[in-house]
C-alpha positions as CSV (number, residue, x, y, z in Angstrom):
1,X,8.7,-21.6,29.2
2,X,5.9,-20.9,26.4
3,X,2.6,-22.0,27.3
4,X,2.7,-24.5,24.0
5,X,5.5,-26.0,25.7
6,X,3.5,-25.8,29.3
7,X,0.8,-27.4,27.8
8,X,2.4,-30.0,25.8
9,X,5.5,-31.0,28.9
10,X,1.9,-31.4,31.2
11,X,0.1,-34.2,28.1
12,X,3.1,-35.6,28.3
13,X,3.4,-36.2,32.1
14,X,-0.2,-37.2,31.9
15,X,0.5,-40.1,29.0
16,X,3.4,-41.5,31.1
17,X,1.5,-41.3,34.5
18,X,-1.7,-42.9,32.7
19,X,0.4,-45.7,30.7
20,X,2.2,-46.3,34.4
21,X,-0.9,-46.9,36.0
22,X,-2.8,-48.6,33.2
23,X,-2.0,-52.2,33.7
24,X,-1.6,-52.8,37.9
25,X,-5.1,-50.8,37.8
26,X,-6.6,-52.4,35.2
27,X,-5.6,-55.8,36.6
28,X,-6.1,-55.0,40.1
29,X,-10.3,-54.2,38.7
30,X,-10.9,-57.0,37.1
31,X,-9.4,-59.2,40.2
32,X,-12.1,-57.5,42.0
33,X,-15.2,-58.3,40.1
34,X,-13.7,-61.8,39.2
35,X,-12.7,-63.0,42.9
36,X,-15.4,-65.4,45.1
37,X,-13.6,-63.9,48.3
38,X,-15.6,-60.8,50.5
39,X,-14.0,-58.5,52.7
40,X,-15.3,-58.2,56.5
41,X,-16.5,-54.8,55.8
42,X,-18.4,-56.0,52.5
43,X,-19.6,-59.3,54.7
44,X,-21.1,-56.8,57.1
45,X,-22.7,-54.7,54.8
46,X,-24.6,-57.8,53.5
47,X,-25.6,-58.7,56.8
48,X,-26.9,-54.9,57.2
49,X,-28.8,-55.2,53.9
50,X,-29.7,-58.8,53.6
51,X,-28.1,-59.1,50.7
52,X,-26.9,-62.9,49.9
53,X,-23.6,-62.1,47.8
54,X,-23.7,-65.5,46.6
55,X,-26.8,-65.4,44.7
56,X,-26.8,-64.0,40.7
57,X,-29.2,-62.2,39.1
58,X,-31.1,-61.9,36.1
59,X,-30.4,-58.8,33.4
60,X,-33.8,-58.1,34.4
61,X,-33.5,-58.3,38.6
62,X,-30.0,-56.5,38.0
63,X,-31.7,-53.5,35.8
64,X,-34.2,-53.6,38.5
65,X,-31.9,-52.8,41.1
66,X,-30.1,-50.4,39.9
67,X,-33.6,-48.7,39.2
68,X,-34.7,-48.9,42.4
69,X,-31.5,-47.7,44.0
70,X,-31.6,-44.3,41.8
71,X,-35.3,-43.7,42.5
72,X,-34.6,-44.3,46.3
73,X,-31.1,-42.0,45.6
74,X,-33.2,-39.5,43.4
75,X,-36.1,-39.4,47.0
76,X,-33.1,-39.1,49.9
77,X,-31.4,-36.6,48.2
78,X,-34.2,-34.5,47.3
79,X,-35.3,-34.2,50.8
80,X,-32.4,-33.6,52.1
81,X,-32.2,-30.5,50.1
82,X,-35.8,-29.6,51.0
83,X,-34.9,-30.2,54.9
84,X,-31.7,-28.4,54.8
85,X,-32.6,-25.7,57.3
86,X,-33.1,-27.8,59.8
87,X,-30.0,-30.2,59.5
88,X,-26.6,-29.6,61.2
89,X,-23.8,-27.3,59.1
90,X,-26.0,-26.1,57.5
91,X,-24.3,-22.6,57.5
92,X,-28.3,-20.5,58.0
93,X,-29.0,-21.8,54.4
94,X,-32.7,-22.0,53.2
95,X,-34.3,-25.2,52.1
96,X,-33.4,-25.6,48.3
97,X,-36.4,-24.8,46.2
98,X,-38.7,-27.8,45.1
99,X,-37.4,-27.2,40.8
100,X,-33.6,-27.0,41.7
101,X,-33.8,-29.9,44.8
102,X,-35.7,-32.2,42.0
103,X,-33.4,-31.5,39.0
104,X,-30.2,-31.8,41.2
105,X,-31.2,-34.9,42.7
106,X,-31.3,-36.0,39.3
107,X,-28.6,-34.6,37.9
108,X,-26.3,-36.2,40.6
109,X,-28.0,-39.4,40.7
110,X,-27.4,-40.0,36.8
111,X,-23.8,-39.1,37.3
112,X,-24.8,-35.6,35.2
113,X,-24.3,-33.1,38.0
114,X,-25.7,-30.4,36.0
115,X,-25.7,-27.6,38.4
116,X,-28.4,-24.5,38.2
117,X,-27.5,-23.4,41.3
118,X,-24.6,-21.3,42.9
119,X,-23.3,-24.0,45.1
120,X,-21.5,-22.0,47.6
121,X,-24.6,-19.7,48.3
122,X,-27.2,-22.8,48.1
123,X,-25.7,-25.8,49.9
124,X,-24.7,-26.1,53.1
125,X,-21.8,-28.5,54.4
126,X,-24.1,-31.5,55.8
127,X,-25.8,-31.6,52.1
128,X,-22.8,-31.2,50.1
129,X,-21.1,-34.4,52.2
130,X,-24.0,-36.7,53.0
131,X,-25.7,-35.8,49.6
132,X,-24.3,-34.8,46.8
133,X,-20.9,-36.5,47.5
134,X,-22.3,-39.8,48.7
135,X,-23.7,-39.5,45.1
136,X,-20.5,-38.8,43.7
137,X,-19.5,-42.1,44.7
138,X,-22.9,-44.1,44.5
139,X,-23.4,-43.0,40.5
140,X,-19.8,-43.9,39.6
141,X,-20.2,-47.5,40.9
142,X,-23.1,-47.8,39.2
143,X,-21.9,-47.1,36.0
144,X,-19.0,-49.2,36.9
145,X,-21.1,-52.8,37.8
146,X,-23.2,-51.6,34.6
147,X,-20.1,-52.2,32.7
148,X,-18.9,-55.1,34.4
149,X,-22.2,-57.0,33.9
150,X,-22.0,-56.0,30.4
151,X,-18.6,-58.1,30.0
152,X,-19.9,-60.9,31.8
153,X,-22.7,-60.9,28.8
154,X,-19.8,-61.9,26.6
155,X,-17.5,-63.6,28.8
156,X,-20.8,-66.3,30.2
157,X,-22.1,-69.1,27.8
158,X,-25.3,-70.7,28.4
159,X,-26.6,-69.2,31.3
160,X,-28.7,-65.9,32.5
161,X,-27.3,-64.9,35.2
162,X,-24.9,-61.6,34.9
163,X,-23.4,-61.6,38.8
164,X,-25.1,-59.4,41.9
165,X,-25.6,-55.6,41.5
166,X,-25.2,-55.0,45.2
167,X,-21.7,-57.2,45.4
168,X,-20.3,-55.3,42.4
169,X,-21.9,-51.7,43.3
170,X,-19.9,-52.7,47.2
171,X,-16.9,-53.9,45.4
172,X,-16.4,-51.0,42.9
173,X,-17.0,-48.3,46.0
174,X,-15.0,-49.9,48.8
175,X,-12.5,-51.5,47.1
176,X,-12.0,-49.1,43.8
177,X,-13.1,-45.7,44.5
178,X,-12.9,-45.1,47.9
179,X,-9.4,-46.1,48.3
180,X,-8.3,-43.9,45.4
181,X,-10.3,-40.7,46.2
182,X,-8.6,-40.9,49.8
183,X,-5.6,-40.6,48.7
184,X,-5.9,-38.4,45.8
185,X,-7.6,-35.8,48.6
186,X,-4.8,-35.8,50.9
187,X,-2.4,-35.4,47.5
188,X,-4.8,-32.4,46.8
189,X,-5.2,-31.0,49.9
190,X,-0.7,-31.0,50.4
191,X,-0.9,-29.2,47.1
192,X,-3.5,-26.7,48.3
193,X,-6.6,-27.6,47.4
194,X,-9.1,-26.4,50.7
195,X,-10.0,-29.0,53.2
196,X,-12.4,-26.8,55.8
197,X,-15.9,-27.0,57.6
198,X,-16.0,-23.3,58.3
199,X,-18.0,-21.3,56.5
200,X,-15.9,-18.8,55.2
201,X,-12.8,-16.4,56.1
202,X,-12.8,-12.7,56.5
203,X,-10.5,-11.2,53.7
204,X,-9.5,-7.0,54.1
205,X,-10.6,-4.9,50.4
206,X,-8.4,-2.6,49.8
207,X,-10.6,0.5,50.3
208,X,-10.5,-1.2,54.1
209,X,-13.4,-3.1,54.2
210,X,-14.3,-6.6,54.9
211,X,-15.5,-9.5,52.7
212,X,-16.1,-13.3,53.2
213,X,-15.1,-15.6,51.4
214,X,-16.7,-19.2,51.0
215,X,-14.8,-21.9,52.8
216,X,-15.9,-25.7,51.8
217,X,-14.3,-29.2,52.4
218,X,-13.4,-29.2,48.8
219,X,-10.4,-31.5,48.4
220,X,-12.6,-34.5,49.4
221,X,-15.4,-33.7,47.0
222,X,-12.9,-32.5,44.4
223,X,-11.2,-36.2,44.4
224,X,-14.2,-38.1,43.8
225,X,-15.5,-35.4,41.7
226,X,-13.0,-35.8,39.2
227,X,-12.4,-39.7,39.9
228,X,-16.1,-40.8,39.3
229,X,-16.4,-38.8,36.3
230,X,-19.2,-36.5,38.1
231,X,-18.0,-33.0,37.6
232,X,-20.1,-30.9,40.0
233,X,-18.1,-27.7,41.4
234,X,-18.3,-27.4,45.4
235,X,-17.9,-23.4,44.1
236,X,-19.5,-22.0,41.5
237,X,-16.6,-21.6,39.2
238,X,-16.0,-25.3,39.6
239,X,-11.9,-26.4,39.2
240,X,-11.3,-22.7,37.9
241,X,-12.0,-21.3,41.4
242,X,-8.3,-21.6,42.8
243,X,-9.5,-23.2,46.4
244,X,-10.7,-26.3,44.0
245,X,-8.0,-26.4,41.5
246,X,-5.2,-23.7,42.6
247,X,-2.0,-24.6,40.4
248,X,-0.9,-26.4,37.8
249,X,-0.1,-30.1,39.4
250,X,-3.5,-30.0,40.9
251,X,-5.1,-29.2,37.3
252,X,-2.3,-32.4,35.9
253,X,-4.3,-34.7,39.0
254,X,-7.6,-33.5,38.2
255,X,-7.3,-34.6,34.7
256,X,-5.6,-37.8,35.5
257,X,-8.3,-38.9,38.3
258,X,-10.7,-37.9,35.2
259,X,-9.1,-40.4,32.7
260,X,-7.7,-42.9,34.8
261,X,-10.5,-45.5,35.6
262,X,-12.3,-45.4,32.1
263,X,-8.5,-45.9,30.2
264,X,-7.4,-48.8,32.7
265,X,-11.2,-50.2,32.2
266,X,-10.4,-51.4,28.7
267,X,-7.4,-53.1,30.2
268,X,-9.8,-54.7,32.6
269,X,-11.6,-55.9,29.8
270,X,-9.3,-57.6,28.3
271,X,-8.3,-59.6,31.3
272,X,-11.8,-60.9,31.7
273,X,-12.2,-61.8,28.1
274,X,-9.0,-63.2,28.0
275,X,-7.6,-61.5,25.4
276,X,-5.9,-58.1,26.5
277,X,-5.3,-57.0,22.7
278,X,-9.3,-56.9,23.0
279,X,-8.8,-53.9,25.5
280,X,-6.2,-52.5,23.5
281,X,-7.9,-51.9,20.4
282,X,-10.4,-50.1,22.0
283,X,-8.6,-48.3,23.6
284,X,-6.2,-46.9,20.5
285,X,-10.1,-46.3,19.2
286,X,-10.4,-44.2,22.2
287,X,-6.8,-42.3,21.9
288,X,-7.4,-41.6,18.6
289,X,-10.7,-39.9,19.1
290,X,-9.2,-37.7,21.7
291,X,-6.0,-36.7,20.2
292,X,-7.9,-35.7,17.4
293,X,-10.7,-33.6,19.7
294,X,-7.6,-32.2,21.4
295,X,-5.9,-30.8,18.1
296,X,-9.1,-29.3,17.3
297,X,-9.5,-27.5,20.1
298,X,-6.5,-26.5,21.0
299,X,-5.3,-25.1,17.9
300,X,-8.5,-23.4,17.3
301,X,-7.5,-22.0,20.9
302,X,-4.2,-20.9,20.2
303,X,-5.0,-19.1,17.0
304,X,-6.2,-16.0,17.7
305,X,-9.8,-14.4,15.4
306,X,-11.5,-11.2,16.2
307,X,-9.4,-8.0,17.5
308,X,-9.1,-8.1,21.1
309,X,-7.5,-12.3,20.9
310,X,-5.7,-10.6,18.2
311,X,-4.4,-8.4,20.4
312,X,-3.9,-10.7,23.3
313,X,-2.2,-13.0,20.7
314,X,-4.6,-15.5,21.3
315,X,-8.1,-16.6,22.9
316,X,-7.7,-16.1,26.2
317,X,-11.1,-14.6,27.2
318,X,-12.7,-17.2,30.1
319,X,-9.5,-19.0,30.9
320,X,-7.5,-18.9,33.5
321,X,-4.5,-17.2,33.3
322,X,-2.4,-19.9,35.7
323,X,-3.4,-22.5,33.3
324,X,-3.4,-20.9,29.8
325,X,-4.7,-22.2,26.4
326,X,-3.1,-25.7,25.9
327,X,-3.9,-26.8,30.1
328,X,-7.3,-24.8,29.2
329,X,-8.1,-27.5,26.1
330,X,-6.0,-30.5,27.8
331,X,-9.0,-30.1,30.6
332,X,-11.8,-29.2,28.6
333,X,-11.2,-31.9,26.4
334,X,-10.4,-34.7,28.9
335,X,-14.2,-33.7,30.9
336,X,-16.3,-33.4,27.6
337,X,-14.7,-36.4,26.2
338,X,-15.4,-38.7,29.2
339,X,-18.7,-37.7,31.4
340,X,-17.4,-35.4,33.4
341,X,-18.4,-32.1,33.2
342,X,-15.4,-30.3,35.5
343,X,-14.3,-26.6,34.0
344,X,-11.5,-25.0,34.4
345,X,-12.5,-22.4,31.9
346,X,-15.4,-20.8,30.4
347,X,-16.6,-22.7,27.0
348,X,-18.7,-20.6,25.9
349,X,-16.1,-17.9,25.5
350,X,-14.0,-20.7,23.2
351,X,-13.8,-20.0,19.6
352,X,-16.4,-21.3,16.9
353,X,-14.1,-24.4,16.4
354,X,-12.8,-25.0,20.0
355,X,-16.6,-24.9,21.5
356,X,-17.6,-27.2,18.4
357,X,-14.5,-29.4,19.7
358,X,-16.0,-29.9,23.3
359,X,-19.8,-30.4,22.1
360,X,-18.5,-32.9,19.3
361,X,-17.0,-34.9,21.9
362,X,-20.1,-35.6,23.7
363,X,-22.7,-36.1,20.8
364,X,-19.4,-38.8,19.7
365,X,-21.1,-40.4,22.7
366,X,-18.4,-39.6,25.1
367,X,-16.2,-42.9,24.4
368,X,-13.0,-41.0,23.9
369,X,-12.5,-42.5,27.2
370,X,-16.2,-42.1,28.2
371,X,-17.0,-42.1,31.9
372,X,-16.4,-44.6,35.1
373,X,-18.0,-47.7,33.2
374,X,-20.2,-45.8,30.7
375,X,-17.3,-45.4,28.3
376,X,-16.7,-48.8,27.9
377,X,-20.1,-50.0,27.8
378,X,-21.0,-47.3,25.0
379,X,-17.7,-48.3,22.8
380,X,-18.9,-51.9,23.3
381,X,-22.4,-51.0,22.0
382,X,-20.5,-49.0,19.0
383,X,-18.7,-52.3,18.3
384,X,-21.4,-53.8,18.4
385,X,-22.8,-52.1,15.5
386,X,-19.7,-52.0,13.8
387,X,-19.7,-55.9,13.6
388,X,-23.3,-56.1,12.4
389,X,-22.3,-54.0,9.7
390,X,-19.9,-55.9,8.6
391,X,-21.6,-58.3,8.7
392,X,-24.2,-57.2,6.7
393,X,-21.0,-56.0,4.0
394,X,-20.3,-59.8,3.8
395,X,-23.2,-61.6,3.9
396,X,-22.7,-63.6,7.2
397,X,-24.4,-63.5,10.7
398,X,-21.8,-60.8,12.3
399,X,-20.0,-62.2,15.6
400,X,-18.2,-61.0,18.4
401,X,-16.0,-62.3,20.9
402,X,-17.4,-65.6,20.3
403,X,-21.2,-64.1,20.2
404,X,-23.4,-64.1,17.4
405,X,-25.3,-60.8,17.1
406,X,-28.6,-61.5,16.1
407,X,-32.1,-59.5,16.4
408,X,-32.3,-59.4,19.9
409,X,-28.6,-58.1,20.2
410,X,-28.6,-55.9,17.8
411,X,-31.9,-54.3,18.4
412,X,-30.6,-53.7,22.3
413,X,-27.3,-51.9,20.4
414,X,-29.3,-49.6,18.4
415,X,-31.8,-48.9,21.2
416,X,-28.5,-48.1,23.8
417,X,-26.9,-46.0,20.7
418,X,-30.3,-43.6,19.5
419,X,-31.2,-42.9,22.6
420,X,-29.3,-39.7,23.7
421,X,-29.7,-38.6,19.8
422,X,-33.4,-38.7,20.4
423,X,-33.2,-36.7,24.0
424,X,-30.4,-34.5,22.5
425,X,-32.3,-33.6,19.5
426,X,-35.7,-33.0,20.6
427,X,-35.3,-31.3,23.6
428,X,-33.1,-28.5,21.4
429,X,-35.5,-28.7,19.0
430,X,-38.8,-27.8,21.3
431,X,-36.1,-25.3,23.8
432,X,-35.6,-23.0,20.3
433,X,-39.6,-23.2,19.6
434,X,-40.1,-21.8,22.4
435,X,-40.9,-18.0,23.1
436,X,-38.8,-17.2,26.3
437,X,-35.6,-19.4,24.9
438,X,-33.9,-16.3,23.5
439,X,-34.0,-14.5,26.8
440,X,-32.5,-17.3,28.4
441,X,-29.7,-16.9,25.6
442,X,-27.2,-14.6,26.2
443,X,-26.2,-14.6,22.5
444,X,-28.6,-14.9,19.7
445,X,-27.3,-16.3,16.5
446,X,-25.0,-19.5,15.8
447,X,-23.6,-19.0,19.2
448,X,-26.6,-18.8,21.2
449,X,-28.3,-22.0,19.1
450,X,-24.8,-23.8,20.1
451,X,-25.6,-22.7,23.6
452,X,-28.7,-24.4,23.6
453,X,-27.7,-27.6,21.6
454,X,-24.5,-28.1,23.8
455,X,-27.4,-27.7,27.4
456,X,-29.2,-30.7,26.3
457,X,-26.0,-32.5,24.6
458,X,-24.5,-32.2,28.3
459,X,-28.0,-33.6,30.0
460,X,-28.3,-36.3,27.5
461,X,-24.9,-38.1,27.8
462,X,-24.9,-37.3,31.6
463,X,-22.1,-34.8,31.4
464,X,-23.0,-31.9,33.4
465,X,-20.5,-29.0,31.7
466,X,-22.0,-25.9,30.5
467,X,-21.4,-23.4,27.8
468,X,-22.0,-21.1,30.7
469,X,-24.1,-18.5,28.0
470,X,-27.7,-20.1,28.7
471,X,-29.5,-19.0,32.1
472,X,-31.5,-22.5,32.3
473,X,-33.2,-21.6,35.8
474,X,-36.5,-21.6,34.7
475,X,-39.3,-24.4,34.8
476,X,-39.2,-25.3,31.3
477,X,-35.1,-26.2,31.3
478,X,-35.4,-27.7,34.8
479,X,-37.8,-29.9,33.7
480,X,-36.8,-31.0,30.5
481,X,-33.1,-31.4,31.4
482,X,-33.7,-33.4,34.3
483,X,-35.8,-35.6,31.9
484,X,-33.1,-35.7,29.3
485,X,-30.8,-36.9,32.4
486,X,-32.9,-39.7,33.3
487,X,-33.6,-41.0,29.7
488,X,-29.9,-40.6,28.8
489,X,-28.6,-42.7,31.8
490,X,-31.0,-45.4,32.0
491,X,-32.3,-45.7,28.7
492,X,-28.5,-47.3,27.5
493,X,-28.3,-48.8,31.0
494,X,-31.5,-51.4,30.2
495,X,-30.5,-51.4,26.5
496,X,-27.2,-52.3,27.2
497,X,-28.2,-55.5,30.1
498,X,-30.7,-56.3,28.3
499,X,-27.5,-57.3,25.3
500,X,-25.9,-58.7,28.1
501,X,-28.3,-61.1,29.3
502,X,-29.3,-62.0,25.5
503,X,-25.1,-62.5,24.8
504,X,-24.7,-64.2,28.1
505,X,-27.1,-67.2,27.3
506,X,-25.5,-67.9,24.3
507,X,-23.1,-70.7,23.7
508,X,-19.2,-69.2,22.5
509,X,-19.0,-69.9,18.9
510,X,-15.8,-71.2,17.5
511,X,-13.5,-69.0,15.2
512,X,-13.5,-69.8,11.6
513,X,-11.5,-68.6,8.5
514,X,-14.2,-65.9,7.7
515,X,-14.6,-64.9,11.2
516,X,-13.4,-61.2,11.2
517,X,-10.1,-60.5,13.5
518,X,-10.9,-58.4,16.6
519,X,-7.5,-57.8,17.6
520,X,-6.1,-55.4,15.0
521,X,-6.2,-52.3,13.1
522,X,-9.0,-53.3,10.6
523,X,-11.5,-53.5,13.2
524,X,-10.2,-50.5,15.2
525,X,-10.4,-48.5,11.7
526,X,-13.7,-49.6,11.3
527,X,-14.6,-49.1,14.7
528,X,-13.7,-45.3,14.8
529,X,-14.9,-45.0,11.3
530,X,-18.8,-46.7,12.7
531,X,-18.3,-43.9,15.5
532,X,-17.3,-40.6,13.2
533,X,-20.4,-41.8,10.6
534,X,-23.0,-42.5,13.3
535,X,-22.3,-38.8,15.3
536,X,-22.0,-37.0,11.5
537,X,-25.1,-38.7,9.9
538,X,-26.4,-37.5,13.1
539,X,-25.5,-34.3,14.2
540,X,-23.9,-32.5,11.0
541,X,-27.4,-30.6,10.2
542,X,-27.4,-29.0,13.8
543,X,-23.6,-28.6,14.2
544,X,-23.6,-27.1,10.2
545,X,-25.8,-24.5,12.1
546,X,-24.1,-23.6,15.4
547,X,-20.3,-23.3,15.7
548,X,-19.4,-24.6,11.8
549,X,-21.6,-21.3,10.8
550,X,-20.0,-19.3,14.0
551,X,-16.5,-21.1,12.5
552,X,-16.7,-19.7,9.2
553,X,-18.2,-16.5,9.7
């Protein structure tokens, strides 16, 4: 079998598993942040935290804790890096040092996991589990309740309450994420993904020597990795090392625990809206976006410039060999278009079109799904806009599902949408100003400005992937992309309840005959047109001058 036909025979199998899934999980989510009823697990974890899951909050006391759980999250999981000499399985690793501790407790707080760090020579079992995966699942239910509350903002009338962070944040890990990443582990760990607390096996050279190799419980980080949109490798070559990712149904999983939650999320929201062809025309919005990403890339992949892919027959430099170019560009695509940041090959090696492909799907503003709950609150924000707009077109206060969009609302929409723009595009800016930025660089040029753009496009919309060309280890990019991460998440995060609290004490208003029609492919045109002009009006200058140059030279 060709790999074209490999590649397109896997998109297919993903489509079908994904439109299988779509409605029981969809359904089965919103039940879950709709229902009065608690579990006895959740009831006791209430008790533990005196938390009284049947009191609401505010936008304001919800953004608050969701605030204070991250700067508590950011605190435990630094020190726990510092302190990891001292703790058990920690294989004789050192404490991590105070830069990389700080900007990974950020990055995997903010649901970025960035990683400066070689993970298999840095971390230790006891961190990887009680840290960085706890985070892993922590981060994705925030995002989730995020989105949730955000729906309630336009499902509520006359009232400021948006439900309880610490019900939905139980809800969405106990009953959503945990359940799925246990069972996509034991799926991964039958297919052979490694499931071990030793540190490492003895492996014979050739010449007769003896070398380890590293040895991780990697099939239940790799589950929720790829499940809560988080991304970070438990080895450095993240789901290209085959102990992660070793075949190509585990690299078909991968990318469908990537894009399951935030595809069934639109359905979700259309069951608490009541109106499920709501969900659906955000979600064609969402298709669309990636099918075109994906043709991008993967043709610029398959077509083969400069002598040695012309001699291959195509670009093959940094991919894997067992996956090829179209799994290659199904993955890339599926983690830069949602927040993921999972590899299974080498972007920076891609081709002036196919690296512009991944970065263009994150400064899009990763909606095409988007991550666990940030997708859909980002494409809500973008609709949003795209209402106002119209609005503005035709002379008439712009509504949406029932809401008018005033000042307040529209203000908290352009606040949520500028602010990874401003992060992404200052903190390139000031990283090429600087003197030692082209040492860091490992190619000068297009590439190597692409390189830098695409580091801070990945920090500000909490993606995590790398081009893999800059060496961002020293105090300057540790600092200023762990900034970036904490602007980009919480910035839209207060933006975006802050809209839902203004929506939510609104009364519905009633449909009219100029009222525009949500439900069908005008809006969803205009939608994905609001999208393309926002990211271009944007982002052309900067992208004219990293891989369009590198394209057409």
């Amino acid at each position: 079998m060709s790999d074209v036909m490999a590649g397109l025979l896997q998109a297919g199998l993903l489509l079908v598993a994904l439109a299988v899934v779509y409605r029981p999980l969809g359904d089965y989510m919103a039940r879950v942040f709709s229902t009065e009823k608690h579990t006895k697990a959740e009831r006791g974890l209430y008790r533990l935290f005196r938390v009284n899951p049947g009191s609401e909050q505010h936008w304001k006391t919800y953004a608050s804790a969701v605030i204070g759980l991250s700067f508590v999250s950011v605190v435990l999981l630094y020190l726990l890096q510092r302190l990891q000499a001292i703790l058990p399985w920690s294989l004789d690793k050192e404490p991590v040092s105070p830069a990389v501790a700080f900007n990974t407790a950020v990055s995997f707080v903010t649901n970025t996991n960035w990683q400066s760090y070689s993970p298999e020579a840095t971390m230790g079992h006891f961190v990887q589990m009680a840290g960085l995966t706890v985070q892993n699942f922590l981060s994705a239910a925030v995002g989730l309740s995020v989105a949730i509350a955000v729906v309630r903002g336009f499902v509520r009338s006359k009232t400021d309450r948006l439900g309880n962070f610490w019900v939905d944040l139980t809800r969405g890990t106990v009953r959503i994420l945990l359940p799925i990443a246990f069972v996509a582990a034991i799926v991964l760990i039958a297919l052979g993904v490694v499931q071990s607390l030793k540190s490492g096996v003895d492996v014979l050279n050739p010449d007769g020597s003896t070398s380890k190799i590293a040895l991780a419980p990697a099939a239940s980080q790799e589950a929720i990795k790829e499940l809560g949109t988080n991304g970070g490798g438990i080895f450095n070559a993240n789901s290209s090392h085959p102990f992660e990712n070793p075949n190509a149904w585990t690299n078909l999983i991968e990318i469908f625990l990537i894009l399951v939650i935030p595809v069934s999320l639109t359905r979700t929201f259309g069951k608490l809206v009541g109106n499920t062809r709501q969900g659906y025309v955000l979600l064609s919005v969402m298709a669309g976006l990636f099918t075109a990403m994906l043709t991008v890339t993967w043709l610029s992949e398959a077509h083969a410039s400069g002598p040695a892919s012309l001699a291959a027959g195509a670009n093959l430099e940094g991919k894997e060999q067992r996956f090829g170019i179209g799994l290659s560009s199904l993955f890339a695509n599926a983690t830069t278009g949602t927040s993921t940041g999972a590899v299974n090959s080498m972007h920076d090696s891609y081709s002036g079109l196919g690296g512009g492909g991944t970065l263009l799907n994150m400064l899009l503003g990763e909606i095409s799904p988007g991550g666990v709950g940030t997708g859909l609150y980002g494409i809500l924000v973008m609709a949003v806009i795209a209402m106002f707009l119209a609005g503005l077109m035709v002379g008439r206060t712009p509504e949406y599902l029932g809401k008018k969009l005033g000042k307040r609302e529209v203000t908290c929409a352009a606040v949520s949408m500028l602010a990874m723009p401003t992060v992404v595009l200052l903190g390139s800016g000031i990283a090429l100003m600087l003197a030692d930025t082209p040492a860091a660089m490992t190619n000068s040029g297009a590439h190597g400005l692409s390189e830098v753009l695409y580091a801070y496009a990945s920090a500000g919309n909490n993606n995590g992937s790398a081009f893999g060309g800059l060496t961002a280890t020293n105090d300057w990019f540790q600092a200023s992309l762990s900034v970036a991460m904490l602007l980009g998440r919480f910035i839209p995060i207060l933006a975006v309840l802050c809209l839902a609290g203004s929506l939510a004490s609104q009364r519905k208003v009633p449909e009219t005959a100029g009222t525009l029609p949500t439900t069908g492919p005008l809006f969803g045109t205009m939608l994905a047109g609001t999208i393309v002009l926002v990211a271009a009006l944007t982002f052309i200058p900067a992208l004219a001058l990293g891989p369009i140059a590198e394209a057409l030279a």
